[in-house]
Every structure is written in structure tokens, then in C-alpha cells.
C-alpha positions, 0 to 999 in steps of 0.5 A, spaced: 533 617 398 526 618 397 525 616 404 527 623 407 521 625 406 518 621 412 525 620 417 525 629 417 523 628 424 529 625 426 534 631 423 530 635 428 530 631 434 538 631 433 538 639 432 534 639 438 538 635 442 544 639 440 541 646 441 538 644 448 546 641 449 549 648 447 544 651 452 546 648 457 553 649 456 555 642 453 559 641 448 559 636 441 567 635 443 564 629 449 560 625 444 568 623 443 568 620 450 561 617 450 560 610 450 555 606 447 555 598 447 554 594 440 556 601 436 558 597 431 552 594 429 550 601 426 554 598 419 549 592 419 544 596 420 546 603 414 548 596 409 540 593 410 537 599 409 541 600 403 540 593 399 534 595 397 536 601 393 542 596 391 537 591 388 533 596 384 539 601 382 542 593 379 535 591 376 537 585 381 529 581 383 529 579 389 521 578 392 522 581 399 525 587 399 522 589 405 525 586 410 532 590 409 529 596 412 526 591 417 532 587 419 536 595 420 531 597 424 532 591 429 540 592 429 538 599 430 533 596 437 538 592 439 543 598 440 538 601 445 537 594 447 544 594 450 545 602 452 539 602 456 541 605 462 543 611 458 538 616 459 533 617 453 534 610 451 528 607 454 523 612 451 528 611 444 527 603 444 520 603 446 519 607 440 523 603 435 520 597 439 513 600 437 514 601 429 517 594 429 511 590 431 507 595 426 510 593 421 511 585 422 504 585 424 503 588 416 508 584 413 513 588 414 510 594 411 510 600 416 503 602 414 503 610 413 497 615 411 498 617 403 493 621 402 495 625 408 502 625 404 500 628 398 496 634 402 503 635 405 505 636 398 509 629 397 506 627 391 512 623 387 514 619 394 506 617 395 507 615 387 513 611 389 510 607 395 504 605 390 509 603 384 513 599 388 520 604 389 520 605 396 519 598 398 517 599 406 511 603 406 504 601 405 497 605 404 494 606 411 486 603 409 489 596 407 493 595 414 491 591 419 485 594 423 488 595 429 495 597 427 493 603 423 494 607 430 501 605 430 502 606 423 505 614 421 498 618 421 500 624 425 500 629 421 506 634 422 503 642 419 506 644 413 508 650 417 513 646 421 519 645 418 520 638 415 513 637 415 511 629 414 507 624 417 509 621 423 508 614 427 507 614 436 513 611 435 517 616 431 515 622 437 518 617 442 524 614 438 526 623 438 524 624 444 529 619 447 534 622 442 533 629 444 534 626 452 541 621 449 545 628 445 544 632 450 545 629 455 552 626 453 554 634 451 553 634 458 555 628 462 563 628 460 563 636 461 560 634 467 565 630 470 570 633 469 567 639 473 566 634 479 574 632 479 575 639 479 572 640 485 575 635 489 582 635 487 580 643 490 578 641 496 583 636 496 588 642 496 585 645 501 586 639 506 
């Protein structure tokens, strides 16, 4: 999907999350044991995020395509809504909650910096966002006034992997992911290292 080129962001805070995880002796084998409340809305949200490619791979019209990747996005708030004691999740909610109140106040269009694009040599996504293919996006110069500062106008340099164009809600959202994988590496790890502990004192008595 055309849209990787503005979501790379969040591979690298996933990658990051796992790597400072392994550092601090965690493990990907307790993301079994974690608990995340309303987890299940992940498949209404991934099934939003995909009628819009669903209507235009069928040719099916429908007005406002835009509002599918709007609605995921607030499954996806809600999710963190509901696990905010976990650490991270405050800083992820807050992000998402920042890039849905820009993109309502735009009529459901997350505003993003097309020239700034196209210097990053992302070309074909900037001609898919003005032809209409990509359905959530919109120049930046026709935003409302104010909203542009929420809108994706940070520049990430090409020299950095997956160079793109990000929002201030992107850097919170993978802060908060960054904080919630590695944390959840280390927290069943965790426990079990504090019942070890016990039970030894407990032996000792």
C-alpha cells in the first residue's frame, strides 16, 4: 500500500522497542502473557483501514472514503484509551488523540507537506494524494490555518532510514510504542524473576 511511505515511522519505533527490549535482557516470548484490554478491536479498525482500498480495487463509489482510515484510528485511540495504565500508552494515546483532531478539524483529511514529499523522493505517493488514490491525505497550504502545525510537516532527512514526513503526533504515538514493547519484554520476565526471589527466601525460612 501507498501509505508505507508515511506509516515508516512506526516500523522504526517497533524496531526500536524490540531492540532496547533484547538490551535489557527482555524477551518477545512474554508479549504471550500480555494483557491488553479491548484487543480485539484491532480487527475493526485493520477492516476500516481497508475499505478504501476495497472500494477503488472494485470501482465501488462511495463519497467519503476518508472516513474509514478516520474511524480505525479511533478503534485504534480506543484501545489505548482502555490500557492506559500500561506505561507508554498515555504518550501513544495523546499522539493518536492529537493526529484525530487535526484530521477532523480537515474534514477528515490528515493535512501532510507534499512538497517536503516530493524532496524526499516520494513522488508517485504526492501524484496519488492529488489524483484522489490515497484518500486521507491533503496538501498542507489548503489546511486550516492553524491545524497545519499538527499535520505531517516534520521532515525526517533522507539519510535516516525510512525517511518521510511526520506529524507531532507520530513522535508521540512511537514514543508510547517504544515505552509499551519494551516494557512488556521485560515485565512477565520481570515477575518471574520476583517469585524467584521469594520462593528462595521462603526456602530459607
Amino acid at each position: 500500500m501507498k501509505e508505507r511511505e508515511v506509516h515508516g515511522v512506526y516500523i522504526e519505533a517497533i524496531l526500536i522497542g524490540l531492540l532496547i527490549g533484547f538490551i535489557r535482557n527482555g524477551r518477545i516470548a512474554n508479549f504471550n502473557n500480555a494483557r491488553f484490554k479491548g484487543w480485539a478491536l484491532i480487527i475493526p479498525a485493520f477492516l476500516a483501514y481497508l475499505v478504501p482500498y476495497g472500494l477503488g480495487l472494485f470501482d465501488i463509489p462511495f463519497d467519503t472514503p476518508e472516513i474509514f482510515p478516520f474511524a480505525a484510528m479511533g478503534f485504534v485511540a480506543l484501545i489505548a484509551l482502555l490500557n492506559l495504565e500500561k506505561t507508554g500508552m498515555k504518550l501513544f494515546f495523546t499522539g493518536v488523540a492529537l493526529n484525530l483532531i487535526v484530521t477532523a478539524i480537515n474534514g477528515f483529511f490528515m493535512p501532510i507537506d507534499l512538497e517536503m514529499m516530493r524532496g524526499l523522493g516520494y513522488d508517485s505517493f504526492v501524484e496519488s494524494i492529488v489524483n484522489g488514490s490515497v484518500v486521507n491525505y491533503m496538501d498542507s497550504t489548503n489546511a486550516v490555518s492553524w491545524s497545519v502545525y499538527l499535520g505531517k510537516i516534520i521532515g525526517l532527512p533522507k539519510v535516516y532510514p525510512l525517511a518521510s514526513v511526520i506529524s507531532i503526533g507520530d513522535i508521540l504515538v512511537s514514543l508510547g510504542m517504544v515505552m509499551t514493547i519494551q516494557n512488556e519484554m521485560m515485565l512477565h520476565s520481570m515477575r518471574v524473576k520476583g517469585s524467584m526471589v521469594r520462593f528462595s527466601y521462603k526456602s530459607r525460612i
